[in-house]
C-alpha positions in Angstrom: -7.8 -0.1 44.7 -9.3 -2.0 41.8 -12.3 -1.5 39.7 -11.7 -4.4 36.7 -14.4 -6.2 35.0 -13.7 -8.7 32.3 -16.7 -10.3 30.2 -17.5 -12.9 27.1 -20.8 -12.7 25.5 -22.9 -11.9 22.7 -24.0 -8.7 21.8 -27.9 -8.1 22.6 -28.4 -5.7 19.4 -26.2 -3.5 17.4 -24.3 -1.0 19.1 -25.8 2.5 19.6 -23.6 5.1 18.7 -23.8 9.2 19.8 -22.0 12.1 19.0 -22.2 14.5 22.0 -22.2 18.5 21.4 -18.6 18.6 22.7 -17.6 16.3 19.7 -17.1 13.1 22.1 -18.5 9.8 20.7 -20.4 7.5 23.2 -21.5 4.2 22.4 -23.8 1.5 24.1 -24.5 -1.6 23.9 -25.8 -4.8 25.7 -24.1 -7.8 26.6 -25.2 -11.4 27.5 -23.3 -13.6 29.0 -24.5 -17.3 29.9 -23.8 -19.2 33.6 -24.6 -23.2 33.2 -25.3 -25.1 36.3 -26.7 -27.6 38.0 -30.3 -26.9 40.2 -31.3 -29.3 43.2 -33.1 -31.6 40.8 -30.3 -32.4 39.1 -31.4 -30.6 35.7 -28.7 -28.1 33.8 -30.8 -24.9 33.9 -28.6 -21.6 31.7 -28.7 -18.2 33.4 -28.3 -15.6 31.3 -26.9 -12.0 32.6 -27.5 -8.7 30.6 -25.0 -6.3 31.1 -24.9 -2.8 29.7 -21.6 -1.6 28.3 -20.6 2.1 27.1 -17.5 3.0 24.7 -16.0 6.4 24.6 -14.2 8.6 21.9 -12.2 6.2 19.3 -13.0 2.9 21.3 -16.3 4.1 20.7 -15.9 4.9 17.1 -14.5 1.4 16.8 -17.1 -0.5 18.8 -20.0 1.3 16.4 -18.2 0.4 13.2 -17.5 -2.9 14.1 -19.9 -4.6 16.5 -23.2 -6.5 15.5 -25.8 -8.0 17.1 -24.9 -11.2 18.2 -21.2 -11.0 17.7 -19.2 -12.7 20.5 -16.5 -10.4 22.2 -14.3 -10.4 25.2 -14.6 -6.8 27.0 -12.3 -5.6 29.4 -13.2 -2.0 31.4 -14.4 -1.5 35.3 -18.0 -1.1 36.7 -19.6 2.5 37.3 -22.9 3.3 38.8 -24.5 6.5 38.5 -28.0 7.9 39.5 -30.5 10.3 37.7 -33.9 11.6 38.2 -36.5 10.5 35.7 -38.9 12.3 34.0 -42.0 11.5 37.0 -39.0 13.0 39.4 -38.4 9.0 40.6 -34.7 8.5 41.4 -33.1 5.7 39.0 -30.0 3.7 39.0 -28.0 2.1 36.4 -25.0 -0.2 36.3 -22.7 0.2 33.2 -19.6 -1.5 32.1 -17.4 1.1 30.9 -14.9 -0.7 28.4 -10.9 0.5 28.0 -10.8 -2.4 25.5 -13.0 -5.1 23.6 -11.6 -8.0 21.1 -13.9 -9.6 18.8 -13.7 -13.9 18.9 -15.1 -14.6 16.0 -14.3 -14.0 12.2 -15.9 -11.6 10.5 -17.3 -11.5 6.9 -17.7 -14.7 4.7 -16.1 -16.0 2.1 -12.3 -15.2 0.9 -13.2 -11.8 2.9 -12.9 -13.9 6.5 -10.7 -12.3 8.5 -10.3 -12.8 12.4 -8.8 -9.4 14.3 -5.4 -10.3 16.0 -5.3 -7.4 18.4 -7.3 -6.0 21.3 -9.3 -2.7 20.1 -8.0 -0.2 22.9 -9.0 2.9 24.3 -6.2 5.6 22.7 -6.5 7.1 27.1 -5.8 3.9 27.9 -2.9 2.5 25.1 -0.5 2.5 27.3 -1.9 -0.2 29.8 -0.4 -3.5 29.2 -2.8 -5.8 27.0 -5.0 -8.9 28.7 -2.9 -12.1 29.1 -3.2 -14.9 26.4 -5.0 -18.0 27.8 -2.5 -20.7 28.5 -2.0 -23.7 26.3 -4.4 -26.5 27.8 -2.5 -29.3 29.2 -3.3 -32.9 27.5 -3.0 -36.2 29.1 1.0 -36.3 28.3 1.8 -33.8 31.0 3.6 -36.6 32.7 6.9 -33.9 33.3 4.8 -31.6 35.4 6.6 -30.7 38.8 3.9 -32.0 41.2 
């Protein structure tokens, strides 16, 4: 079985982070990612999807210290639904991204203090879990030795 889910976006505010009576650290925060696309008219419309993602113990740490709002970041982690009761006893469902790793794509700071992070921020449950691929050179016009 698989439970994977790998976004891009922007981050919707800063990060929230908790420390829980056991010691654990949880952190939330919201992610938008955009869908462009063609309606029936013919007009380029944007869709934009918010999607709640939670950090635990040192990813979480990380992700508090690091993340700001509108910072773009790839997240990697799988999808978890759980139900609670409100406080009016009405039965409420949420959808949360749990992440087992996050990279930030864009450089951070200004100045001679730019610095752009060169590995994946991991999960210490999950280190041992081979890291995402690297996107593939893009082919250019001169791809004229290509097998088919």
């Amino acid at each position: 079985m698989i439970n994977k889910v790998t976004l891009i976006g922007h981050l919707g505010g800063d990060p929230e982070l908790r420390r829980l009576d056991n010691g654990s650290v949880v952190t939330r925060f919201s992610l938008a990612t955009n869908e462009n696309y063609k309606d029936k008219d013919g007009n380029w419309q944007k869709l934009t999807e918010w999607h709640n993602v939670v950090a635990w113990r040192d990813l979480g740490e990380r992700a508090g210290n690091l993340l700001k709002k509108g910072m773009l970041v790839y997240v990697d982690g799988k999808v978890s639904y759980r139900k609670y009761t409100d406080r009016d006893g009405n039965d409420r469902y949420v959808t949360d991204i749990v992440a087992n790793t996050f990279r930030l794509l864009e450089k951070i700071g200004n100045g001679s203090d730019m610095r752009f992070p060169q590995q994946d921020v991991r999960d210490s449950a999950h280190a041992d879990s081979p890291a995402p691929q690297q996107e593939p050179e893009p082919v250019t016009e001169n791809a004229g030795d290509l097998p088919f």
